[in-house]
N, C-alpha and C positions, 0 to 999 in steps of 0.2 A: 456312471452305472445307475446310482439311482433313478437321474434324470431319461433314464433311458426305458425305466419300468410302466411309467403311462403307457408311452408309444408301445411298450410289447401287449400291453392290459387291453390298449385297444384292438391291435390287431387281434389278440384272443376274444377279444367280443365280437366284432366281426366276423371271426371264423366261426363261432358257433352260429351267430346268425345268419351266416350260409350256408352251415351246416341242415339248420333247423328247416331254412326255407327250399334245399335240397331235400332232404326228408320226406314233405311234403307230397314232392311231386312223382307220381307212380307214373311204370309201364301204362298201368290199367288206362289211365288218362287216353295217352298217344293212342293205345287199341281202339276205347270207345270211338275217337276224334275221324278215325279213319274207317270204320265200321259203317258211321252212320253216315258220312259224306257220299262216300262209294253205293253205300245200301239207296241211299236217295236216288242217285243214277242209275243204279241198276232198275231201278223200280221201271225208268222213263225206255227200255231197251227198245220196246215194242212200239210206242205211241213217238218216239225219235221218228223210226222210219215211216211211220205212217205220214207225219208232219213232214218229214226232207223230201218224200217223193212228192204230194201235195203241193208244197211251196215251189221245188224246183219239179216239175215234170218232165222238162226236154232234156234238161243235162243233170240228169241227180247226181250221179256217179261225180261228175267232174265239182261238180256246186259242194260236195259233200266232203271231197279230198282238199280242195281250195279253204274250206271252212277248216278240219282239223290240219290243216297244214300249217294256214297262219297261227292256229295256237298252238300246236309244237312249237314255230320255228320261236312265237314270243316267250314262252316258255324257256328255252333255250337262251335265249338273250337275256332275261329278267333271274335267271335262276344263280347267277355267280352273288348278283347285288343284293336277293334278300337274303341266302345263307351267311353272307358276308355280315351284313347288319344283324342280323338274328345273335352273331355271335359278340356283336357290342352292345344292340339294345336289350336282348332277351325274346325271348321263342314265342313270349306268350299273345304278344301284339301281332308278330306276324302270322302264328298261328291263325288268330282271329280274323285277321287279314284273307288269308290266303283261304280259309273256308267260307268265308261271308264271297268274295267274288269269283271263288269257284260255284257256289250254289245259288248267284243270281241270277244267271239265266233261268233257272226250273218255273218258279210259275208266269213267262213270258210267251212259254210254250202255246199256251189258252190265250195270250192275250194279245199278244202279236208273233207271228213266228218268226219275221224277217228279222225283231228286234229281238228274237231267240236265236238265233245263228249269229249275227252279227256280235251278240253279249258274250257268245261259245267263243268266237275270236278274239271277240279282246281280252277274254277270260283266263286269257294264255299267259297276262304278262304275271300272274298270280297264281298260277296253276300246278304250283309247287310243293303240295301238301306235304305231300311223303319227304322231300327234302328237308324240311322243315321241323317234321315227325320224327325223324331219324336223329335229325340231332340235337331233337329233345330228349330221345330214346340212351344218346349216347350222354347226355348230362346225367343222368339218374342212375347208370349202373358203370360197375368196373368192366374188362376186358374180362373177365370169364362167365359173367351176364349177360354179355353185348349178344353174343347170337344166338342165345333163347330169346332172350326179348325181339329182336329184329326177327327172330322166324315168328316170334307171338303175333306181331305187325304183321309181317306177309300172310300169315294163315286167316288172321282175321278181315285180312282184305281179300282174299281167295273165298273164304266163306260169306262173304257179303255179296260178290260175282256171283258166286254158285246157288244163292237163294233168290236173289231178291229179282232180277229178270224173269221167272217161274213165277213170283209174288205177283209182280207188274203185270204179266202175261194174262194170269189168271183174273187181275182184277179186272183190267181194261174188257177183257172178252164178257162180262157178269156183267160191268157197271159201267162201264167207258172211260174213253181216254181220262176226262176232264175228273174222274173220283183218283187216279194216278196220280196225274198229273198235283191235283190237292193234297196227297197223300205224299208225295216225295217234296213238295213244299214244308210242310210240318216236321218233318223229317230235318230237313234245311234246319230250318228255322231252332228246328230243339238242339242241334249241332252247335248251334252260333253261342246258341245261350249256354252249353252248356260248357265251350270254351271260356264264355265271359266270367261266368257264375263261379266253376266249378275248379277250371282246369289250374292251378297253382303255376307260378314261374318256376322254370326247372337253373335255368343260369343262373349261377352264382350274384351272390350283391356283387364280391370283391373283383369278378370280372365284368363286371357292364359300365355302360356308363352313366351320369350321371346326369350330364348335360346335351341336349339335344340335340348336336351338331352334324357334320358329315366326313367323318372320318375315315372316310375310303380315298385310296389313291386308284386312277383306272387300270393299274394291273393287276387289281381284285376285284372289278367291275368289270372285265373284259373278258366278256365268254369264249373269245379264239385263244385267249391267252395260254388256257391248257394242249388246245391242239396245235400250236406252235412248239411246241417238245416234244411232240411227238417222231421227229425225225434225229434227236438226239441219240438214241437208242435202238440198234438194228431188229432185236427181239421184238422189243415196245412196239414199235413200229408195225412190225407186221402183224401182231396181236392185233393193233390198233386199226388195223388196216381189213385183217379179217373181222373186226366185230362190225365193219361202215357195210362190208358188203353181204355180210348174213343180216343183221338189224334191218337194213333201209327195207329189204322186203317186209319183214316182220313187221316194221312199224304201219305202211302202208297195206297191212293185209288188216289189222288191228281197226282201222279208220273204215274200213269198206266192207269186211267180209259177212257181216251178219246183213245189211243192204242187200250183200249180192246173191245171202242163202234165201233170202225174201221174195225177191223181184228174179234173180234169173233161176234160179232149182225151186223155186216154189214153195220153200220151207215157210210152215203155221207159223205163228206167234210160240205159239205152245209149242212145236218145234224148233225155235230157236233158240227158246227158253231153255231145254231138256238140253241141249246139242252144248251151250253154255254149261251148265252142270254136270255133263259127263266130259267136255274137257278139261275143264277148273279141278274136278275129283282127282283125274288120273295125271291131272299135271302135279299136284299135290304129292303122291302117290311115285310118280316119276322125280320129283325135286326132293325127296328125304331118300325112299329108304332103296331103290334104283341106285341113285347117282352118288348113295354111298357105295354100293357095291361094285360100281363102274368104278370109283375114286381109287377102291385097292385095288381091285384087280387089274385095274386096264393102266391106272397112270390118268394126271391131269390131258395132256398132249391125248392121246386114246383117244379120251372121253370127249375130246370136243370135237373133233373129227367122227366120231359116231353121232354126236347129236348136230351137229352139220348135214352128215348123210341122211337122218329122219327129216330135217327140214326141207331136203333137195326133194325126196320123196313125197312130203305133204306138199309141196309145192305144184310137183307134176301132177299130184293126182287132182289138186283144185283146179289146173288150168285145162286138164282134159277132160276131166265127171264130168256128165250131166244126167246124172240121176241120185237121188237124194241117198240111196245105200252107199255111192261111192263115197258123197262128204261125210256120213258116220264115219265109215272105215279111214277115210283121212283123218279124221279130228282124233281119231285112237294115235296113228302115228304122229301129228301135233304134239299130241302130250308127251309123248318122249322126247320131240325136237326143245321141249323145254329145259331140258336137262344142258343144252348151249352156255348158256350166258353165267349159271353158275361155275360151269366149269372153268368159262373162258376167266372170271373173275378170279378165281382159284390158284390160274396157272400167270395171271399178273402177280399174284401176290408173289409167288416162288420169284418169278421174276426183279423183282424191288427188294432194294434195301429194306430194313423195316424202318429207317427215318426216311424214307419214299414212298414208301405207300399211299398216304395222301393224294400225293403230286399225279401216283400213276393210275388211280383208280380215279381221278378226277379228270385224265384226258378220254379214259373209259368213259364216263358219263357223259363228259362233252359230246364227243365225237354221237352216241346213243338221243344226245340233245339233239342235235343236227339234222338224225335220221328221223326220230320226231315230226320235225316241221318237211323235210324235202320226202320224205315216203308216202306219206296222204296224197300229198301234191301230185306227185310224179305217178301214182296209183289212178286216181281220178285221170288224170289228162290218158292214159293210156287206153281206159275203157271209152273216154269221149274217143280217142283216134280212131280206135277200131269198131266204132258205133255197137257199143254194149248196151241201148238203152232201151227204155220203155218203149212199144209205140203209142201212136196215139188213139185215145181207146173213148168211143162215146159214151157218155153219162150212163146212157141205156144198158150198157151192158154189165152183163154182171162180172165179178171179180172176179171169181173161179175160172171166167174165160180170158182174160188176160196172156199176151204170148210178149215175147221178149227179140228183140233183133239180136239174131247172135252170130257171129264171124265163127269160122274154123273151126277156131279154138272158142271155147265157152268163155274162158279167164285168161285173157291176153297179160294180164298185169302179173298175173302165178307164174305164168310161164318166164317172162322178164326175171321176177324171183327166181326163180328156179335157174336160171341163168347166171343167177348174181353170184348163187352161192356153191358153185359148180368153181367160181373164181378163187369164192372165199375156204372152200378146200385146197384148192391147188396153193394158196397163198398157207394156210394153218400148216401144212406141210412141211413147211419150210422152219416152222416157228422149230427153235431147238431149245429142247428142256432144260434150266440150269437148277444148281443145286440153291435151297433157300439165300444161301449167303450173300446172294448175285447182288452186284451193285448197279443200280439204272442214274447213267448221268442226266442229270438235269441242269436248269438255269442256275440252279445255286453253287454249282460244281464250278462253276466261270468268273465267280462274283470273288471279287479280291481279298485274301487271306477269311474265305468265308470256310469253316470250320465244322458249319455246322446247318441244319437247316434256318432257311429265312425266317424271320419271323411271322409274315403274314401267310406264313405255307401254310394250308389247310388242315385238319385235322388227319393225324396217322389214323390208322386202323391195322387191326392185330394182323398179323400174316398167317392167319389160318384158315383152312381151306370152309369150316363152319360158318365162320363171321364172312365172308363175302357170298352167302346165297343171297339174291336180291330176290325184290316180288315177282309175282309172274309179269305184270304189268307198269307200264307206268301212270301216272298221273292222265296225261295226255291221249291215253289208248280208250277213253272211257269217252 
């Protein structure tokens, strides 16, 4: 007994000392972290397209899907391996990580562009921010903090969208590209420092490690590994199944559609900016106090079947407008269609155990990983098939007279959406409500005299319908 009061004296020192260094580390941190990285890009919305049609003039469309495709799809791949490590070494390296090579393409922009597109793709294997933010967010606070803070995150990434494009817009048109372009550099650059400087470790000492090793095995390196259980479970499944075919549009409308409001409807800078700001608002607007009122009145099931139908509608109206009042009025029912993915999140949770929740909101983000990289892609080649593109327009001429090769249809790619997700109702349909209690089998259910979840299972998350609202966006849509 005696001999036994060190070993407890220490572990009590220890635990205050993670207590202490837990302490430390605020919400505030992750908000600012995310604030200025997003604010920096937002800045570049304007002088992007100017640079992608420039650089690629005959296939911009396809060059520009090709580009965020590959960093979706590496995003997707890279994103199992650093939450994994984040959760041995600590947040705060990868953090630093993950914003230092997300914000080194920006001042390439001026200096080479080829080597600015190019940095956009490889930028993908690190483009994980908010993954990383998240569960720094989830270090620092209990389950009845988790989804103030995580809405604190998504608003203050909504409101860095919703300004800083109008910011960028305004300066470039005063002072040009290249005062932006310096300006979302600094921006960068105070972000880095102020990770290095500033931002405290939020991981415990008593959970990291110590020694620099590599302590992963590749079934927590292996990013199909959640979408391989996805067929474990008939619900799961078609949940899972309806998020591939409502997302994959959405991802690929995310990678093109501000391109498309430029060069084929003709939308300003300054119109692009504004168009940004009144969706961002009313998406804000539609993800609180809407899509609680949808949650009681209608039912999870309902609700995602209504914001399915606003996307099938924004969808049709992108591929058939072509006048710039029809894309306002579309971008109003946008913002409703935003009300989807919380919902769809919402109605996994009822779905899962609560010692699954993890497992099953992690085949969720897989599968949303996936559409990432294949939606850009699949978006681009469709406007190349259907010769969506520029012509070719002599030096001499001025801008304002610019016309555009356009098929039938204006947005071959909306329409394809729009088809997708005509599927992805007929499939929600089916989905059948269960009461919270519902058990979803996983791989651990197989695993001999296993009792209980794996150990390397991911982190649960409460089962409540607040703590699963995600951002409007992800990492990769920017």
């Amino acid at each position: 007994m005696i001999a036994g009061r060190p070993e407890a004296a220490d572990v009590d020192i220890m635990l205050v000392r993670s207590s202490h260094a837990r302490g430390r580390a605020r919400v505030t941190h992750a908000v600012v972290v995310i604030f200025l990285e997003f604010f920096a890009w937002g800045l570049l919305t304007t002088p992007t397209l100017t640079v992608l049609h420039e650089t690629f003039p005959q296939h911009t469309f396809l060059m520009n899907g090709l580009v965020q495709g590959v960093k979706g799809f590496l995003s997707f791949l890279s994103a199992p391996v650093i939450g994994a490590l984040s959760d041995i070494w600590g947040r705060k390296c990868f953090l630093l990580m993950t914003v230092f090579f997300t914000c080194a393409p920006i001042p390439f922009m001026r200096i080479s562009p080829w080597w600015y597109f190019a940095l956009i793709s490889v930028s993908g294997m690190f483009a994980v921010t908010f993954s990383v933010v998240f569960a720094y967010v989830a270090d620092v606070t209990d389950q009845r903090q988790r989804s103030t803070a995580y809405g604190s995150v998504s608003a203050t990434f909504a409101a860095s969208l919703v300004t800083s494009p109008a910011i960028g817009a305004y300066l470039s048109a005063r002072y040009g590209d290249s005062l932006v372009v310096l300006v979302a550099t600094v921006i960068s650059v105070a972000d880095i420092a102020f990770v290095f400087f500033v931002v405290p470790e939020s991981l415990p000492d008593k959970m990291r490690l110590t020694s620099w090793g590599f302590p992963l095995s590749w079934e927590q390196a292996d990013p199909f590994a959640s979408l391989r259980r996805v067929g474990t479970d008939s619900t799961v499944m078609l949940i899972c199944v309806t998020v591939f075919l409502s997302y994959l549009p959405e991802a690929g409308q995310y990678s093109s559609f501000f391109l498309y409001l430029r060069q084929v409807v003709d939308f300003s800078p300054a119109a692009i900016a504004a168009f940004i700001a009144m969706v961002g608002i009313l998406s804000i607007i539609a993800q609180t106090l809407v899509l609680s009122v949808l949650m009681r009145t209608l039912g999870n099931k309902k609700t995602v079947l209504l914001g399915l139908t606003f996307q099938l509608l924004q969808l049709a109206w992108y591929a058939f407008g072509s006048e710039p009042w029809m894309m306002w009025a579309a971008g109003t029912v946008a913002a409703m269609s935003s009300i989807t993915f919380p919902a769809v999140s919402a109605l996994v949770s009822r779905s899962a155990a609560p010692d699954q929740q993890g497992v099953v909101q992690g085949m969720i983000t897989g599968i949303r990983g996936l559409c990432n990289g294949l939606g850009p892609a699949l978006y681009g080649f469709i406007f190349f098939l259907f010769n969506v593109e520029l012509s070719d327009i002599p030096s001499s001429q001025a801008p304002d007279t610019q016309h555009v090769q356009k098929s039938s249809v204006p947005g071959p790619p909306f329409l394809f959406g729009a088809c997708a997700v005509v599927f992805a109702l007929v499939v929600a349909a089916f989905i059948a409500e269960r009461p919270p209690a519902a058990v979803v089998a996983t791989c651990s259910d197989r695993k001999p005299g296993g009792a209980g979840p794996p150990a390397a299972a991911p982190p649960t998350t409460p089962a409540s319908d607040a703590d699963d609202i995600e951002p409007l966006l992800q990492d990769s849509s920017m």
